[in-house]
C-alpha positions as semicolon CSV with decimal commas, in nm:
position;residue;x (nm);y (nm);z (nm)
1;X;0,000;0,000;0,000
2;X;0,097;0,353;-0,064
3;X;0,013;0,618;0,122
4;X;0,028;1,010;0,061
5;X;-0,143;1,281;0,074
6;X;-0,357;1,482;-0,229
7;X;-0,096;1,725;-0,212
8;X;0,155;1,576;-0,281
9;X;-0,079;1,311;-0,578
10;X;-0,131;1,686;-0,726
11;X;0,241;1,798;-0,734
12;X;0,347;1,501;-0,911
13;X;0,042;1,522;-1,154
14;X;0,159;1,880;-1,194
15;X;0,493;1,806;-1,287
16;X;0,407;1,579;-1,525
17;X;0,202;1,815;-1,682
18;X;0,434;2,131;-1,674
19;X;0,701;1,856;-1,854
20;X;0,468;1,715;-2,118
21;X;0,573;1,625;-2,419
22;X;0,861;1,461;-2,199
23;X;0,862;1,225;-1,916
24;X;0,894;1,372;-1,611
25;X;1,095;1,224;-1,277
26;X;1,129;1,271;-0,926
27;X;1,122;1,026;-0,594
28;X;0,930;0,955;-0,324
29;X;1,035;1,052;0,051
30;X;0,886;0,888;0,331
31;X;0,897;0,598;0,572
32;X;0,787;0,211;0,472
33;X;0,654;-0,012;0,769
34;X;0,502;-0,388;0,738
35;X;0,540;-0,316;0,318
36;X;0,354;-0,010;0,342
37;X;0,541;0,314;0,223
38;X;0,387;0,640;0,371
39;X;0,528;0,891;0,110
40;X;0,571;1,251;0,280
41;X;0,691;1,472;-0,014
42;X;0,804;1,406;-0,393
43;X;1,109;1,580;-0,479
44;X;1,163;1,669;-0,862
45;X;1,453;1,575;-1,034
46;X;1,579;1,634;-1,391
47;X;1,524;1,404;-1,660
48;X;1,875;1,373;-1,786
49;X;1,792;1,135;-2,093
50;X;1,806;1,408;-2,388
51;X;1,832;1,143;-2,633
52;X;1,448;1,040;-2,619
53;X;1,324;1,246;-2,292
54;X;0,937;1,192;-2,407
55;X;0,970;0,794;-2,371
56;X;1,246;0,773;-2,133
57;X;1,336;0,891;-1,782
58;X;1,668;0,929;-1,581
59;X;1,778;1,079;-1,257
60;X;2,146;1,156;-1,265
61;X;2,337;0,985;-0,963
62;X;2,482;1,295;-0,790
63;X;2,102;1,412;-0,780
64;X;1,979;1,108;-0,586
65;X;2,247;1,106;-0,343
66;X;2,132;1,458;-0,261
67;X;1,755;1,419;-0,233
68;X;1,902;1,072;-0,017
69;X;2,087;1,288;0,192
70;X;1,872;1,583;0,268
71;X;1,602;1,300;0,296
72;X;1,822;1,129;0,592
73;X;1,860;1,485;0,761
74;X;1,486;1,459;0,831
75;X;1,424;1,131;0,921
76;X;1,280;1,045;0,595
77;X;1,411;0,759;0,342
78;X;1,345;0,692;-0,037
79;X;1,025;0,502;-0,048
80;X;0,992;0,558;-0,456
81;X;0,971;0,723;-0,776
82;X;0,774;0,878;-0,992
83;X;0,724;0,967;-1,368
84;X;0,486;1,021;-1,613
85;X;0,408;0,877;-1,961
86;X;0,318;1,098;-2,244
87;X;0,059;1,017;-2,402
88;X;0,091;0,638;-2,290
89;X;-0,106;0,422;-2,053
90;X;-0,024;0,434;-1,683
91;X;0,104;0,075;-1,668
92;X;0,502;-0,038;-1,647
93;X;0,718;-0,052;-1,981
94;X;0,983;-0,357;-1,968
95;X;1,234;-0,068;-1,983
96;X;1,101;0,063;-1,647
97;X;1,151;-0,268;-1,520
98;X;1,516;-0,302;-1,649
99;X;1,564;0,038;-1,505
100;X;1,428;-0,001;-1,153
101;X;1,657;-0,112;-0,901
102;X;1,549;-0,039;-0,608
103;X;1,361;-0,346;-0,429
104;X;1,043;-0,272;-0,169
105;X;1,026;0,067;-0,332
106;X;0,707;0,209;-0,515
107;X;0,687;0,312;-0,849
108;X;0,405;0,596;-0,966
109;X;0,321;0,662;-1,305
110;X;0,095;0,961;-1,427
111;X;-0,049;0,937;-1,751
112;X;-0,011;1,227;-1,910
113;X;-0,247;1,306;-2,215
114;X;-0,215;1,610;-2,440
115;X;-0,065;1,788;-2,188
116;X;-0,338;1,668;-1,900
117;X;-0,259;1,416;-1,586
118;X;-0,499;1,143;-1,638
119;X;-0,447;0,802;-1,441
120;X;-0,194;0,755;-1,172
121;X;-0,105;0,418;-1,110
122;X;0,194;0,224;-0,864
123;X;0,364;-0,061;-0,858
124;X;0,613;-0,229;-0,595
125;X;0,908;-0,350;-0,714
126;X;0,999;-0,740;-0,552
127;X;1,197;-0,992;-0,544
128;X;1,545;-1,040;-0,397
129;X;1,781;-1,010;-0,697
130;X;1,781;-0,825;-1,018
131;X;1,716;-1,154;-1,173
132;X;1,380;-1,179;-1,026
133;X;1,244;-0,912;-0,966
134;X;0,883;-0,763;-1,051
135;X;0,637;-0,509;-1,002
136;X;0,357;-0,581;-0,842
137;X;-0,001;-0,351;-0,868
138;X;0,018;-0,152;-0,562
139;X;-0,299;0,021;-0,391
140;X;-0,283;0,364;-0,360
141;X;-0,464;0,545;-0,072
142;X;-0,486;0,930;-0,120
143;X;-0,537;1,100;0,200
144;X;-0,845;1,425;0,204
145;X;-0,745;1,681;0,385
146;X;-0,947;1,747;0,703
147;X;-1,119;2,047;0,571
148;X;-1,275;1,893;0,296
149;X;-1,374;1,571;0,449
150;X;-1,764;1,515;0,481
């Protein structure tokens, strides 16, 4: 299960919207209990893949260990990424899986069509080894803030 708020569901909508024809990126900051990751805030990155940005994402290295490390300064860890999909269904490509290498976290993906965030979908990457590992449909549970409850 994922957890996070609408606020932060709407800033990663957003940026894949402000980035559209090209995939947007960014992770996840939070805490994960009992295989549940309760995501606090999502942290842009750049897409540094300029050879085919609106299919393709990338997060350079030196980037991540920043977001890790400003993450770790408030008690928060990587719980997952994000990106978007231009004008493509909000379901894993078999290069996200080759890509993903992080096991336990999340994985969100925004559909983004003509421009507009459509479905948001996430999947939990498992396994033990890069040899066998997965994704796995995760549920997502958007929090409403208090003020708009019923």
């Amino acid at each position: 299960m994922l957890r996070l708020s609408q606020l932060v569901m709407n800033s990663l909508r957003l940026h894949g919207e402000e980035t559209y024809p090209h995939e947007c990126c960014g992770v996840l900051l939070g805490r994960l209990s009992d295989g549940e990751s309760s995501v606090q805030s999502a942290v842009r990155a750049g897409n540094t893949r300029i050879d085919s940005a609106h299919n393709r994402y990338s997060i350079a290295p030196a980037e991540l260990i920043r977001i890790q490390r400003e993450a770790r300064v408030h008690g928060l860890d990587i719980v997952g990424f994000y990106h978007s999909h231009p004008d493509h269904p909000a379901r894993w490509s078999a290069t996200d899986l080759a890509e993903a290498h992080w096991l336990g976290c999340s994985y969100v993906i925004t559909a983004v069509e003509g421009g507009r965030a459509a479905q948001t979908n996430s999947f939990r990457l498992v396994g033990t080894t890069e040899d066998d590992k997965q994704f796995i449909d995760e549920p997502v549970e958007v929090a409403v803030p208090e003020e708009l409850r019923p």
